[in-house]
N, C-alpha and C positions, 0 to 999 in steps of 0.2 A: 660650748662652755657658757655660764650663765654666774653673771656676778649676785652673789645672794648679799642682802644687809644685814648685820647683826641687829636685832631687835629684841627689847623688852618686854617680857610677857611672863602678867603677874609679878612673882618675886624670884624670876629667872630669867637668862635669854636667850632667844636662841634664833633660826632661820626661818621663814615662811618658804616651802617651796610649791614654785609656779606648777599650776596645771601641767603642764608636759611634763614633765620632770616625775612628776606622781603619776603618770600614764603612763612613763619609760619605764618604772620601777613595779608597777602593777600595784602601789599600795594606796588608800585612802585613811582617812581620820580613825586616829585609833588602831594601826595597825602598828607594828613593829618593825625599826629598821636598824641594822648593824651598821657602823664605823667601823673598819678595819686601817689600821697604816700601812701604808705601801713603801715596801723598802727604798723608795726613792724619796719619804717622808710626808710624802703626802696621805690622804685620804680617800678610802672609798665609801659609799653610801649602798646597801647592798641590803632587800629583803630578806635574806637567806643568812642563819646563822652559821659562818664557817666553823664554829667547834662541830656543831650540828652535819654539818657535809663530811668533814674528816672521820666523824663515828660511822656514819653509814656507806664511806668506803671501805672504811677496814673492817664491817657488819659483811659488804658485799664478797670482799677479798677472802673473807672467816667462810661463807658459805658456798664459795666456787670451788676453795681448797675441800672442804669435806662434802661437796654435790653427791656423791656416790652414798654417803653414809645416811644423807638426809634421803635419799630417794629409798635408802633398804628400810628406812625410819619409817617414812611414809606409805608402809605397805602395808 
């Protein structure tokens, strides 16, 4: 765990995070990261947009159920 300081930046504020932490997550300057709540009220910090994961399982689940249809498709 890593205490972050709230910090002023510009006419906002927000957190500086350490090198590791941007290593652990794969992202750099300019890149996009989600906050999600965790039912225990806390926060997660998360490259990956979970609306985005939830569509392309139920994309994955739409195309396992009709496999047969797509394969007569693809002939």
């Amino acid at each position: 765990m890593s205490a972050l300081k709230i910090t002023q930046i510009g006419n906002s504020v927000g957190v500086i995070l350490p090198k590791e932490i941007l290593a652990r997550l794969k992202v750099g300057r300019g890149d996009v990261v989600f906050a999600t709540e965790t039912p225990d009220g806390g926060v997660t910090l998360t490259p990956y947009d979970p609306q985005l994961e939830e569509q392309l399982k139920l994309g994955r689940e739409f195309m396992h159920e009709f496999r047969d249809t797509f394969r007569q498709l693809a002939k």
